[in-house]
C-alpha positions, 0 to 999 in steps of 0.5 A: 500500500505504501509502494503504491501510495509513493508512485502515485504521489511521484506520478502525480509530481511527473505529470504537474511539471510536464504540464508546467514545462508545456505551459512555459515552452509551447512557444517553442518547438520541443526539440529546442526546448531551453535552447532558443525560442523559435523564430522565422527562417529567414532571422536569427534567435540569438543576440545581436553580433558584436559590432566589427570595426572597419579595419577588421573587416576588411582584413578577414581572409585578405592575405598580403603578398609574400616573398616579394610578391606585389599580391595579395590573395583573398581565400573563402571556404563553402561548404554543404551538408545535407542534415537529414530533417528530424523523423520526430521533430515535434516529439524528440523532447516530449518522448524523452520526457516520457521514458523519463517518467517511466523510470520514475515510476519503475523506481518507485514501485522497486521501493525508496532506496539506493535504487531510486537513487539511479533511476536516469543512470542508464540514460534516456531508452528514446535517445538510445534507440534507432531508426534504421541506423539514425539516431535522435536529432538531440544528439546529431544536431550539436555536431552537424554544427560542429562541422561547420564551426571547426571548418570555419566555413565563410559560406554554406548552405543545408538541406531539409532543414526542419523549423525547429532545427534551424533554431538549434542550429541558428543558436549552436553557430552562434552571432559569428553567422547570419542566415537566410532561408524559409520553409518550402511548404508556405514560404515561413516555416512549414516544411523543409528549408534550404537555408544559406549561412555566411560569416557577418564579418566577411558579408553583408546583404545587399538588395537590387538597388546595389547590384544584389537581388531582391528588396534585402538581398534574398529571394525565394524561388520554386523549382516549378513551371511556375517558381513565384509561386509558393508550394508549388510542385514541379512537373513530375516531382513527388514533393515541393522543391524550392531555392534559397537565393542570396546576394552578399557583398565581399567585405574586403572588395566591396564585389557582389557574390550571389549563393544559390541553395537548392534541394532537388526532388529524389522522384521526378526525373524530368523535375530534376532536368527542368529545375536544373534549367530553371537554376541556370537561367536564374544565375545568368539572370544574376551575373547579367544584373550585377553585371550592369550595375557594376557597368554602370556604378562601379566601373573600377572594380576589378571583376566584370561579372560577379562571382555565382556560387551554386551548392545544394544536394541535387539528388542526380548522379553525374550519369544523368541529364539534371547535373549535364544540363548545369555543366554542359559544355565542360567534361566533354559534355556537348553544350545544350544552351548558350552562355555560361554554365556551371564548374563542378569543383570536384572536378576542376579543382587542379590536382597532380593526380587523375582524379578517381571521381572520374569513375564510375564506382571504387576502383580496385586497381586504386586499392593495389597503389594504396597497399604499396605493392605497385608504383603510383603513376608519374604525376607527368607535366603536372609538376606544379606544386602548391596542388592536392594530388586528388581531391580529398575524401570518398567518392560516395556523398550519400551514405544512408544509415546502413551500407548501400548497395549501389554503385558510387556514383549514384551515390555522389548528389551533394555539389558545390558549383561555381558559375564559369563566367568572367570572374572565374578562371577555369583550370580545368584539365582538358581531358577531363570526363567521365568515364562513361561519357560518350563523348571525347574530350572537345577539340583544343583546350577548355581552358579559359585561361588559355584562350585568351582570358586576360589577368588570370590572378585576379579571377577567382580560381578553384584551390581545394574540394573535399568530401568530409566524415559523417561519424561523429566520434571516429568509427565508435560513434554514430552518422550524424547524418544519411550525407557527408559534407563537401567543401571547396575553397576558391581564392583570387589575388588583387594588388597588394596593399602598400 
């Protein structure tokens, strides 16, 4: 009698501080509870960012010439990463809140004693269990953060954001980062998000009226015959798709810098190959209008079109028509429209070695040089130094949450894309192509640079690709997600200060 006197009193005390907690949080998605009040996608929940002196700004990432050089160089780091949306989002806290209860109860009817003294020691039950391999967003998110901050990304974007998680994020980043994005099902907060980060001290928005686009600097378009309209579906998408468009300038050099984030549809083919269409007229729209105002407003500035930086899972292997539609004209593939396409930085960043993602799938034949037991290639008239050998990292982008059992380049969807317009020096190699491209590579050299392109320094060049570890804690921890992050860095060289 007196056991169950005890577990209905500690019941009854679960039940009036869930109520409580409910009452004080349900403003706030439960999987932020304590963490940051929710706000809307495209602002921040944390404080105001410190203020940066002019001085600061303008040096960030700028480095002076060495060893004689009269250059400078200006570095930026983007990165993307697909966080996989939280399966129970809205119920992360209260299940773990639950299971919190049943132990109280459990310990009770064991009587008062040494063992209601251990009733959370074994942990929460819901954080431990697991979804196919996926475990809670409580314990991805901190690290999906982690990824970001310890890369020190300048520029990045993620998909299938959910609301609350934006919160999380928003928060664990901290004020160094602002944001902008909003959620695909009715332009605010319902639905998956594609949201854009980038560091305050080295951008800052800016609308039409100073060569960006939009009011503020952000515009939201959907990947359908008809983008304006909100929630909209495309041709035969299975879901709502949508783009995140972001204009910033360059702290340091005052030029224009236009970030588009997208998030294609993992059904419809042809979706996929229109929203690619879509995203390419969008970008040259960009280009020509910053193009015009630098004409127009600034016609001393070193760059005669801005830099256009694409990154997103895009849910299309390079074996199919959505990724050649951005990227025609390189790879030996044949252009299918006129005026500029779009580099693929895993592919023209400059490397001493034939790059493996070039293939197919894992090649064995790599597996042999790696053990040792035969001689890697000679590097040929690649002796350039200051290069990567390859890129850096797994072919595979996607991992899932248990192994895949399909080939690597199905597998390979998370990009990062920069417009091959006037403020980007293409080093592509000229026999760069993939494996099972019919085509040969095109006649002479596609290289911009070696067609006449003038000033190749000052134009942003591609110097780093990288597909990152998904685990958490090395291989005894868990996926933080079903995607591994992809990062480039890109640099350009101007005059260097006196």
């Amino acid at each position: 009698m007196r056991h169950r006197l005890l577990a209905a009193v500690l019941l009854l005390c679960s039940l009036t501080f869930s109520l409580a907690l409910y009452l004080r949080f349900r403003s706030y998605d439960l999987v932020s509870v304590g963490l940051c009040r929710v706000a809307p996608l495209s602002s921040s929940c944390s404080s105001a960012a410190m203020p940066v002196s002019p001085a600061e700004l303008d040096t960030h990432r700028v480095h002076t010439g060495l060893h004689g050089s009269k250059r400078g160089r200006i570095s930026l780091s983007i990165g993307s990463l697909n966080i996989r949306y939280s399966r129970n989002a809205a119920y992360d806290s209260t299940q773990s809140m639950l299971s919190s209860i049943e132990n109280l109860i459990t310990a009770a009817r064991k009587g008062a004693g040494p063992a209601s003294q251990n009733v959370f020691s074994e942990g929460s039950p819901y954080l431990m269990q697991q979804y196919h391999g996926e475990r809670s967003w409580l314990l991805r998110g901190p690290k999906v953060a982690d990824v970001a901050l310890f890369n020190d990304w300048d520029l990045f974007a993620f998909q299938e954001v959910l609301d609350g998680q934006l919160g999380n994020l928003v928060h664990w980043l901290g004020d160094e980062y602002d944001h902008a994005g909003v959620g695909r099902d009715d332009g605010d907060r319902a639905g998956e998000a594609v949201p854009v980060f980038w560091r305050r001290d080295t951008f800052e928005r800016v609308g039409q009226d100073q060569g960006g686009v939009g009011k503020d600097g952000v515009e939201h378009f959907w990947l359908s015959p008809t983008p304006s309209k909100v929630g909209s579906v495309g041709w035969d998408a299975a879901l709502t798709r949508m783009c995140t468009h972001v204009s910033l300038r360059l702290r340091a050099t005052h030029e224009i810098i236009h970030v588009f984030s997208t998030h294609y549809d993992h059904q419809g083919i042809v979706a996929r190959a229109k929203s690619s269409e879509l995203i390419v007229e969008r970008a040259r729209r960009a280009s020509a209008s910053t193009r015009a105002f630098y004409q127009a407003n600034s016609p001393a500035l070193a760059l005669e079109e801005p830099l256009v930086v694409l990154i997103g899972d895009l849910n299309s292997p390079r074996n199919e028509g959505s990724w050649s539609t951005l990227v025609s004209a390189h790879y030996g593939i044949p252009a299918n429209s006129s005026g500029a396409s779009f580099l693929d930085t895993a592919l023209s960043v400059p490397t001493r070695f034939a790059s493996p993602l070039l293939t197919d799938n894992e090649d064995p034949h790599r597996a042999v040089l790696a053990s040792g037991r035969k001689l890697p290639p000679s590097p040929g008239d690649s002796g350039r130094g200051g290069l990567l050998s390859e890129p850096v990292g797994p072919l595979r982008t996607f991992t899932d949450f248990q192994p895949s059992p399909r080939n690597a380049i199905d597998d390979r969807i998370d990009f990062v894309m920069l417009l091959d317009n006037a403020a980007v020096v293409d080093e592509t190699h000229p026999h760069t192509r993939l494996d099972h491209s019919p085509s040969p590579p095109p006649p002479g050299a596609i290289r911009r640079s070696e067609a006449g392109q003038s000033d190749k320094g000052s134009r942003w060049a591609i110097r780093t690709f990288g597909t990152l570890p998904n685990w958490s804690e090395g291989d005894a921890g868990f996926l933080i997600s079903d995607h591994r992050p992809i990062t480039a860095r890109i640099q350009r060289s101007f005059p260097a200060p006196a």
